[in-house]
C-alpha positions in Angstrom: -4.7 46.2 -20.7 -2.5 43.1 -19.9 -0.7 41.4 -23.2 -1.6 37.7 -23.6 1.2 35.5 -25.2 -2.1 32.9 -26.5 -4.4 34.7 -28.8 -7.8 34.2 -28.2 -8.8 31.4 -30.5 -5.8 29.1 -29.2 -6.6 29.3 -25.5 -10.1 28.2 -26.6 -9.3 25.5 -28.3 -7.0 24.3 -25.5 -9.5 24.8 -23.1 -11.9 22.7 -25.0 -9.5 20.0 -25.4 -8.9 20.1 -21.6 -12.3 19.8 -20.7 -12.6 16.7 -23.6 -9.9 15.2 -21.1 -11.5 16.1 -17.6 -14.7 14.7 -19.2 -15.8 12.5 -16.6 -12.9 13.0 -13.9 -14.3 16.8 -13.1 -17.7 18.4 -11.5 -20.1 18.3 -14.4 -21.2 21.8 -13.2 -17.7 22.6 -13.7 -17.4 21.1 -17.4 -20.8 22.8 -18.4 -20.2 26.2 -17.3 -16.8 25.9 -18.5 -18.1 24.7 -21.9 -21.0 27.5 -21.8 -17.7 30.1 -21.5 -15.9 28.5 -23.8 -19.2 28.5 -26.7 -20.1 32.0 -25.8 -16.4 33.5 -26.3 -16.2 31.2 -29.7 -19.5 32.9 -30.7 -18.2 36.7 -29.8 -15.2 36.0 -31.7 -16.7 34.9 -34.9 -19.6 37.9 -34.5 -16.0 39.8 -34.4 -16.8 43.5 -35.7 -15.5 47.0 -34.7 -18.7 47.3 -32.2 -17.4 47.3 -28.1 -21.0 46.5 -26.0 -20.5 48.9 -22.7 -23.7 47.9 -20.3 -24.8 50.3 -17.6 -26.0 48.1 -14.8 -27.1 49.2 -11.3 -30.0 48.9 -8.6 -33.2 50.7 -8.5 -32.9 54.3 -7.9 -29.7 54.2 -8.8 -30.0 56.9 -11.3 -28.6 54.0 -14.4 -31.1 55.0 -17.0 -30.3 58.7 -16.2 -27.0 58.3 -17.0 -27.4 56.1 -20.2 -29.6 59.2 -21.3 -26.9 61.7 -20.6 -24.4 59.7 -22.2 -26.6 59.2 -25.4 -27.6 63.0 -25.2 -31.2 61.6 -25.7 -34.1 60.6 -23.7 -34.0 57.1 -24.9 -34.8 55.2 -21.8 -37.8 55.9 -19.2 -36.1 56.7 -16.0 -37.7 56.0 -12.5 -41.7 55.4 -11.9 -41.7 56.2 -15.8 -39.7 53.0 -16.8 -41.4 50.1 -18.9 -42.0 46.6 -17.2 -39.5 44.7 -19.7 -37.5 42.9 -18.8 -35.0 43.4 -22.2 -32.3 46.1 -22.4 -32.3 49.3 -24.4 -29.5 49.4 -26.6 -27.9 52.5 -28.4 -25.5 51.7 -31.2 -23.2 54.8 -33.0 -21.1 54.0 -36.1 -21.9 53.7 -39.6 -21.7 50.3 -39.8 -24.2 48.0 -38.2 -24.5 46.0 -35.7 -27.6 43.7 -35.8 -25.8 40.9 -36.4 -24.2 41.9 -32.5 -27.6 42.9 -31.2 -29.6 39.8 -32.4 -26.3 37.4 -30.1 -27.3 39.5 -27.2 -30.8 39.1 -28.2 -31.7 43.2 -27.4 -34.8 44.0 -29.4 -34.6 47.9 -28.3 -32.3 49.1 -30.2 -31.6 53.1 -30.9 -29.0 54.0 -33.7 -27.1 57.5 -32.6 -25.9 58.1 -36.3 -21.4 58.7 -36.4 -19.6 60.3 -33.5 -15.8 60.5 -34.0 -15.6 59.8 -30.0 -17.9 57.1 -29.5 -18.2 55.0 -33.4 -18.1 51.5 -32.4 -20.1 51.5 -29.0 -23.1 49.5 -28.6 -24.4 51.2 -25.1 -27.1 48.9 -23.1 -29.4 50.1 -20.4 -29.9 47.0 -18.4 -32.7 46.5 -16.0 -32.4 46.8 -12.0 -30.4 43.9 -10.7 -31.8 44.2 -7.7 -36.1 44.5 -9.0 -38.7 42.8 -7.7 -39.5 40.9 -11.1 -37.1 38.0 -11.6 -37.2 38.2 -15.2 -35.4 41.6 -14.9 -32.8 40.1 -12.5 -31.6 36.9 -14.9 -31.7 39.4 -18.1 -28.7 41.1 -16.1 -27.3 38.0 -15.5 -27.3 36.7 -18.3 -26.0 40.1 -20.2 -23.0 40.7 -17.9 -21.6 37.0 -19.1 -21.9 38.4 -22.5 -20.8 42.2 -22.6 -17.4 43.6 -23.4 -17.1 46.1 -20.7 -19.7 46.8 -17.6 -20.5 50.3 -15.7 -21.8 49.7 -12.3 -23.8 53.0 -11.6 -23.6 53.5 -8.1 -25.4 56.1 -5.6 -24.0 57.0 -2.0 -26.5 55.5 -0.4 -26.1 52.5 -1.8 -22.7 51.8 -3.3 -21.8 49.3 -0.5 -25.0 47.2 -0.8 -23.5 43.5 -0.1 -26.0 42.4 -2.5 -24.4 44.2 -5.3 -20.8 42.9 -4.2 -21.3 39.6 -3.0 -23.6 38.6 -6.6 -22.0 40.7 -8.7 -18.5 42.2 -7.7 -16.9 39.6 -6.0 -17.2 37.0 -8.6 -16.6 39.2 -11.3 -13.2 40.2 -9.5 -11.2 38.7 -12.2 -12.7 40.7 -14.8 -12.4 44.4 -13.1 -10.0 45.9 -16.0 -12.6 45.9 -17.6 -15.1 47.4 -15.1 -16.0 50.7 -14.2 -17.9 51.7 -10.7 -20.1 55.4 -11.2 -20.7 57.2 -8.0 -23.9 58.6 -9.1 -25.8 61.5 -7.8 -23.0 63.5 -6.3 -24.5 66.7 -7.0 -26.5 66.0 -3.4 -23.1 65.5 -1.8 -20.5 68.5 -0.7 -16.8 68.4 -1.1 -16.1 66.1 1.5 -18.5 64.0 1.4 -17.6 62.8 -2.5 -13.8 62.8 -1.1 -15.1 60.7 1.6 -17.5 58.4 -0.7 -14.8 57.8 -3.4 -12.1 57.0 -0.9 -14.5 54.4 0.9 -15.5 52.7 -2.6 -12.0 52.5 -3.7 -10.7 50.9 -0.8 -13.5 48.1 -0.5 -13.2 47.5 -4.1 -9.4 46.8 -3.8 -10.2 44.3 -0.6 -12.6 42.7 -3.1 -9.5 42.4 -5.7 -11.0 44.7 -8.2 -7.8 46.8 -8.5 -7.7 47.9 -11.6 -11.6 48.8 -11.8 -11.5 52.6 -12.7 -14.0 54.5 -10.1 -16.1 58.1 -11.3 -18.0 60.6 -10.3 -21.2 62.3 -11.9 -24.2 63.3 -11.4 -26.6 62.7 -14.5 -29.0 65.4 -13.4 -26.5 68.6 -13.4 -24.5 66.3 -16.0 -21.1 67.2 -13.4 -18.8 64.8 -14.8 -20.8 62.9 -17.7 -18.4 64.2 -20.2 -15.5 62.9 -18.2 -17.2 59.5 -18.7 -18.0 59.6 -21.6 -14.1 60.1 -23.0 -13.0 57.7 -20.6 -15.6 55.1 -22.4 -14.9 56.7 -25.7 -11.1 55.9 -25.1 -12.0 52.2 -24.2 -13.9 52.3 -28.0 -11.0 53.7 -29.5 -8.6 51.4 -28.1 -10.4 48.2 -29.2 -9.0 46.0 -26.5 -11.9 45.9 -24.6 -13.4 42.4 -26.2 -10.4 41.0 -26.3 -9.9 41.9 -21.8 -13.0 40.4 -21.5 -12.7 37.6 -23.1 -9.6 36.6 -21.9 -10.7 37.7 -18.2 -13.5 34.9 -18.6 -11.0 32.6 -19.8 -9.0 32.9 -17.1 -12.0 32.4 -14.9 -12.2 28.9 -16.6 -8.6 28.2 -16.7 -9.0 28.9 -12.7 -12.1 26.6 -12.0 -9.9 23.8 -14.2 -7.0 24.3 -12.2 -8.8 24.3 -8.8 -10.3 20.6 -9.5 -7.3 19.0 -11.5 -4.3 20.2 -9.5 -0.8 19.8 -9.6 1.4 17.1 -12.1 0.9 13.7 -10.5 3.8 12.0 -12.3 3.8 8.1 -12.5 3.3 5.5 -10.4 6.7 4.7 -8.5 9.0 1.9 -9.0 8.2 0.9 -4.6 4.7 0.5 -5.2 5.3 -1.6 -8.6 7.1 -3.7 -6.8 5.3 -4.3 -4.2 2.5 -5.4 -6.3 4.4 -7.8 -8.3 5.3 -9.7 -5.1 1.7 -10.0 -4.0 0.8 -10.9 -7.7 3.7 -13.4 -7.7 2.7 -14.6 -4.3 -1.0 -14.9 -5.7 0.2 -17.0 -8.5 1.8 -19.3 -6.2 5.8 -18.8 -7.5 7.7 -19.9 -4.7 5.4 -23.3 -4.7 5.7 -23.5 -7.9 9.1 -23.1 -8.6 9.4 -25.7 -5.6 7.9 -28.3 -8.1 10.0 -27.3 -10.8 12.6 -28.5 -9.1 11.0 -31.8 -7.9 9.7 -32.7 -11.2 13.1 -32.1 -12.9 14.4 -34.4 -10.4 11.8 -37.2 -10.7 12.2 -37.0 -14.6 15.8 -36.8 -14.4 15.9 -39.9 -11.9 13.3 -41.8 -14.2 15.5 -40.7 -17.2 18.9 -41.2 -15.7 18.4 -44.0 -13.1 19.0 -47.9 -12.9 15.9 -49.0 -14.9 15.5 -51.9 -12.6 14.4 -49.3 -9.6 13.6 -45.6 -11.2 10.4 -47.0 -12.5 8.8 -46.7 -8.6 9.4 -43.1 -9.4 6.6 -43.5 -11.7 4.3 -44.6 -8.8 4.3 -40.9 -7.5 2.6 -38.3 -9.3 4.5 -35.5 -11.0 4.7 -32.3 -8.9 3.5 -30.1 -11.9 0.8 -32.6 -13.2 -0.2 -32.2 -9.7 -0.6 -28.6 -10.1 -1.9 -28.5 -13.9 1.3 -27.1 -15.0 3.7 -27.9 -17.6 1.7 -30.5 -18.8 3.2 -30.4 -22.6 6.4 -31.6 -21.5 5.2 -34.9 -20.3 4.7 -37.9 -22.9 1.4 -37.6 -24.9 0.0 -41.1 -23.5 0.1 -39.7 -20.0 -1.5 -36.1 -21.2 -5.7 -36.2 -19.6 -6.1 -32.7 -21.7 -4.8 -30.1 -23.5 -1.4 -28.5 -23.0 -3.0 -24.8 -23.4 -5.7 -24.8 -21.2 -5.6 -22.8 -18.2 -7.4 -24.5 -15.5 -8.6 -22.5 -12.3 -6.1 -24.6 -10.6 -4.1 -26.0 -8.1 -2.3 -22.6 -7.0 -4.2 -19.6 -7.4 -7.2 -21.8 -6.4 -6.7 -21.7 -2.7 -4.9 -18.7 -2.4 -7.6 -16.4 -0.8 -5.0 -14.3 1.5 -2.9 -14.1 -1.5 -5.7 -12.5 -3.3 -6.3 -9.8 -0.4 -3.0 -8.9 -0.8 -3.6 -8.2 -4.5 -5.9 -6.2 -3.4 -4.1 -4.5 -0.7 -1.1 -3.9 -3.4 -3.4 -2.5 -5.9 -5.6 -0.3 -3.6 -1.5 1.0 -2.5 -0.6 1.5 -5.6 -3.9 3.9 -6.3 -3.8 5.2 -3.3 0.2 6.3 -3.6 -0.6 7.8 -7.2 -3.2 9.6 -6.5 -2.1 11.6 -3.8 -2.4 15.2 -3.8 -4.6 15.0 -6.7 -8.3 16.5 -6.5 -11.2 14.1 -5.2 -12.7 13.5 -8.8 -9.0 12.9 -10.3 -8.3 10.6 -7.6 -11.6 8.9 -8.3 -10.6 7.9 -11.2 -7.5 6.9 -10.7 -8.9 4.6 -8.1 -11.5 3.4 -11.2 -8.5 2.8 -13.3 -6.9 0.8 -10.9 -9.5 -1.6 -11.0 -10.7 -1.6 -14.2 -9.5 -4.7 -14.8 -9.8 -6.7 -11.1 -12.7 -9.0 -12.0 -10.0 -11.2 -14.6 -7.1 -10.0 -12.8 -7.0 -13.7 -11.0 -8.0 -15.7 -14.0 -5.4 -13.3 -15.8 -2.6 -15.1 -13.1 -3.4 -18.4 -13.8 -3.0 -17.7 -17.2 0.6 -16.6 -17.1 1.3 -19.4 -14.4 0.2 -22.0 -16.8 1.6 -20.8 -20.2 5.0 -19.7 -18.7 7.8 -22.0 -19.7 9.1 -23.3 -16.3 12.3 -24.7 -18.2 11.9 -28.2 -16.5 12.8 -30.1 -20.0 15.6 -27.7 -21.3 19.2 -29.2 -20.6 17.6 -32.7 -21.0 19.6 -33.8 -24.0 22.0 -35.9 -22.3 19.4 -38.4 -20.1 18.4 -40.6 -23.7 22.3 -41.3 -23.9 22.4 -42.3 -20.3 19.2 -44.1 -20.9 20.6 -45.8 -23.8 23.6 -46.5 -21.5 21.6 -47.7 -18.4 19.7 -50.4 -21.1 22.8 -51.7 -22.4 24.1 -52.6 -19.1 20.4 -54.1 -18.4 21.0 -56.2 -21.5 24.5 -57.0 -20.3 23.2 -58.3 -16.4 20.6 -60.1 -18.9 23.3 -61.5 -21.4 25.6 -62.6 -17.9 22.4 -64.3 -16.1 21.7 -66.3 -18.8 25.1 -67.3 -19.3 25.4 -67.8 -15.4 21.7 -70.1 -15.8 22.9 -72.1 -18.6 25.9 -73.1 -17.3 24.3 -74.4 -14.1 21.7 -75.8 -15.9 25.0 -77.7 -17.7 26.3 -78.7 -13.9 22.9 -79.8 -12.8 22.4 -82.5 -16.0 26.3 -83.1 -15.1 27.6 -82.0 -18.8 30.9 -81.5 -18.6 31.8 -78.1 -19.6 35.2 -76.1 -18.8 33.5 -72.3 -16.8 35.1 -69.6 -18.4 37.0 -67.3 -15.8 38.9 -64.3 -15.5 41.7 -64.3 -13.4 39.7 -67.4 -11.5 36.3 -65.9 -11.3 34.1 -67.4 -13.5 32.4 -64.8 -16.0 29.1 -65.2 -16.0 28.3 -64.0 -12.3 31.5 -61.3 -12.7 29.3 -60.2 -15.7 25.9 -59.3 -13.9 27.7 -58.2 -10.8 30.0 -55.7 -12.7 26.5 -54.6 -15.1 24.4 -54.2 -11.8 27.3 -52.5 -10.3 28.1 -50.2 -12.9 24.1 -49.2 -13.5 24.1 -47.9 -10.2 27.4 -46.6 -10.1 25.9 -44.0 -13.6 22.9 -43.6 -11.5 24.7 -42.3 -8.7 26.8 -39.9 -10.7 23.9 -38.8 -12.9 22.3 -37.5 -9.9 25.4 -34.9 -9.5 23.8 -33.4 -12.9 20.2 -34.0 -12.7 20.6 -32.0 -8.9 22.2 -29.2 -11.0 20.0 -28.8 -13.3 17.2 -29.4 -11.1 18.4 -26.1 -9.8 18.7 -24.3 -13.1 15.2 -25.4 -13.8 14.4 -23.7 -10.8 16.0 -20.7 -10.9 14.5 -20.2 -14.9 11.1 -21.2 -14.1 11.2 -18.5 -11.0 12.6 -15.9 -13.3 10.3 -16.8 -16.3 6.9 -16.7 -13.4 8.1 -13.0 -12.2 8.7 -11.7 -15.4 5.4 -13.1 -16.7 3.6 -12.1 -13.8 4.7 -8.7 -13.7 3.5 -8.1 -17.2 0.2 -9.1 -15.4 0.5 -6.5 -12.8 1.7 -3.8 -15.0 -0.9 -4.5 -17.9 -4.1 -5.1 -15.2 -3.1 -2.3 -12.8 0.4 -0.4 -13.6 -0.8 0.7 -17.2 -4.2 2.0 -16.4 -3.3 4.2 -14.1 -0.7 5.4 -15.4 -2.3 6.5 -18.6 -5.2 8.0 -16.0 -2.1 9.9 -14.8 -0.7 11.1 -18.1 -3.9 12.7 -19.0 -4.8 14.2 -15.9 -0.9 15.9 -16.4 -1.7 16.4 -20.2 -4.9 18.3 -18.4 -2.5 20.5 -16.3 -0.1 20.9 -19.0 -2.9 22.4 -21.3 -3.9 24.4 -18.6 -0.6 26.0 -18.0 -0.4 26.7 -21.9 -4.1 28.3 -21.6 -2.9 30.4 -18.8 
């Protein structure tokens, strides 16, 4: 028998929290006959007991009942035209203690108890009926023991031991399970010398090109009784041993642990940085970056001109409307008066409005980025990787607007110094003012000939050397303001396209990225298990 390093009741337990995981991603014939496995072996290992449950099973004429009577020592079953039409098995227990608790799980009403045998306490021997009858009711009784049974004896006659019936529904599939398995060659006693040599050589070798190895092959003949005692020590010795459950049940494990393995694969890993990227920039091209950092920088320009500029002339930059108004962004860091709503609200707006080819190639990013991460993995697993991709795709625009219009674009940080240029700019307004007047009243004083010395400066009079040199030196801070409002203009620009892409791709990574990468982690939490189970 093969050791196991996970006892029984640990690989069950992480086979059922596998199949809690697959739930949904896997065949649901899969999960239920993996689940009906998993509930059966739970039940055989709380029945628990000293009892080992050996079935005889073969097809009609095969000389089965025969040998379960030779083995029990006791016509206990009706052999041949004689046998009942049940369709339950026969069932002979030895041992002192009892087994009904056992017998009531297999649901075998014919029960026979052989009293203590220092060979064979512990064995529950069934007599199952014909696999191959004519009576369906027999046929699903067999099935449905051989699922449940520690050990199974395929009695076999040389007519009939290659019957493809017999190996295609019943060896083949239970290939897995053949160290616990035993094939009979039955009725030898018609066969000479040569012809049993012959016989057993042929069953071995098709039994190993079915994979059943390590089933052990006989020969009897339950009429003479040539070679019934040989079986019965070798069963007696597979009592004894008490590792015959245990095989079994682990066999059938393994069996799920396969199926499992087959339709989850390999580790998938996450998704990769080439495809993240790539969706960021169709995300960011969605949510109209580029543009809108282009207005960034146009509004910080107008405001800073407005701000900064010769009153007397930066008031027609008020005629134009502010790039971001114009796109709904930004729209708290204008004066109230001019505000038409609310800063916070996030308008289907001005950029990811009309950005239809944008949003196909949101589309074609995120269909990429399920496509890359679920390569290589099973069709059901890539399903749902697919599913998690676009679990969230019907907010995923409204989700980009949102980020466009509550990112800070940075358009009024570094603003500090335009009130003291302001300040500056309306002091040499009052100063042109001041010098006008001065320059009106004293012509006013020429006109009504007053006679009143001019006040120069180095011969010029003042008052026109006063609005020439405050117009003058207006523009002149205008000009040189510009230097700095271009600079920061360009700041501005450069935050708001950093603060767009980093908002942005939280967008992609919390609508797409995330999803399926936790589809991913628990499709390799699934394998992971599975390897454990193993």
């Amino acid at each position: 028998m093969k050791r196991r390093r996970v006892d029984l009741a640990k690989r069950i337990r992480l086979l059922s929290r596998a199949l809690d995981l697959s739930a949904g991603r896997i065949p649901d014939e899969v999960v239920n006959h993996a689940r009906a496995v998993l509930d059966r072996a739970d039940q055989r290992c709380r029945i628990g007991g000293d009892h080992t449950v050996v079935a005889l099973a073969g097809a009609t004429g095969s000389g089965k009942s025969s040998t379960f009577n030779a083995l029990a020592g006791a016509e206990l079953a009706d052999p041949g035209v004689r046998r009942p039409t049940t369709s339950k098995a026969t069932a002979a227990v030895w041992g002192s203690e009892p087994a009904e608790s056992l017998l009531d799980w297999l649901d075998v009403p014919r029960r026979h108890h052989m009293g203590s045998d220092d060979d064979l306490d512990g064995l529950v021997l069934l007599d199952l009926p014909d696999h191959d009858s004519v009576r369906i009711e027999h046929r699903l009784e067999v099935d449905r023991l051989v699922e449940m049974v520690d050990m199974i004896v395929w009695v076999v006659d040389p007519q009939k031991y290659a019957d493809a019936a017999l190996h295609t529904r019943y060896l083949v599939p239970l290939a897995t399970h053949s160290e616990v398995m035993m094939v009979v060659l039955n009725q030898i006693d018609r066969l000479d010398k040569k012809q049993r040599k012959n016989c057993l050589r042929d069953m071995r070798r098709l039994l190993d090109s079915e994979g059943l190895v390590e089933a052990q092959i006989m020969a009897i003949s339950a009429t003479t009784g040539e070679g019934v005692e040989d079986m019965r020590v070798a069963v007696a010795r597979a009592v004894r041993a008490k590792k015959v459950q245990a095989a079994r049940l682990h066999a059938d494990l393994d069996k799920v642990c396969q199926h499992l393995l087959e339709v989850t694969g390999d580790e998938a890993g996450q998704v990769s940085q080439d495809s993240v990227d790539r969706l960021v920039e169709a995300v960011c091209t969605a949510g109209g970056v580029d543009p809108v950092v282009e207005a960034t920088r146009e509004a910080y320009r107008e405001r800073g001109h407005y701000a900064t500029g010769w009153p007397v002339t930066s008031w027609l930059s008020k005629i134009r409307q502010d790039p971001l108004h114009r796109l709904h962004l930004d729209l708290g860091s204008r004066p109230k008066k001019e505000l038409s709503y609310e800063p916070t609200d996030v308008q289907r707006s001005a950029m990811t409005a009309r950005v239809g080819v944008a949003g196909a190639k949101v589309d074609t990013a995120v269909r990429s980025v399920a496509s890359e991460a679920s390569k290589g993995l099973p069709r059901p697993w890539a399903d749902a990787v697919r599913a998690a991709s676009l679990s969230n795709r019907k907010n995923l625009l409204d989700d980009i607007d949102r980020a466009v219009g509550s990112t800070d674009l940075g358009v009024h940080r570094g603003t500090g110094w335009w009130k003291l240029v302001r300040v500056v700019q309306w002091v040499f307004i009052l100063i042109v003012v001041a010098g006008a007047a001065w320059w009106l009243v004293d012509g006013l004083m020429a006109y009504f000939q007053y006679h009143i010395s001019p006040v120069r400066w180095h011969n010029v009079p003042v008052p026109p050397l006063i609005v020439v040199g405050g117009v003058v030196a207006g523009i002149v801070l205008s000009l040189l303001c510009q230097i700095g409002v271009r600079t920061g203009a360009k700041a501005a620009a450069h935050y708001a396209k950093s603060q767009l892409r980093a908002n942005l791709a939280d967008v992609a990574w919390r609508s797409v990225v995330d999803p399926v990468n936790d589809e991913l982690d628990r499709h390799d939490e699934v394998v992971k298990i599975l390897f454990q189970a193993s």
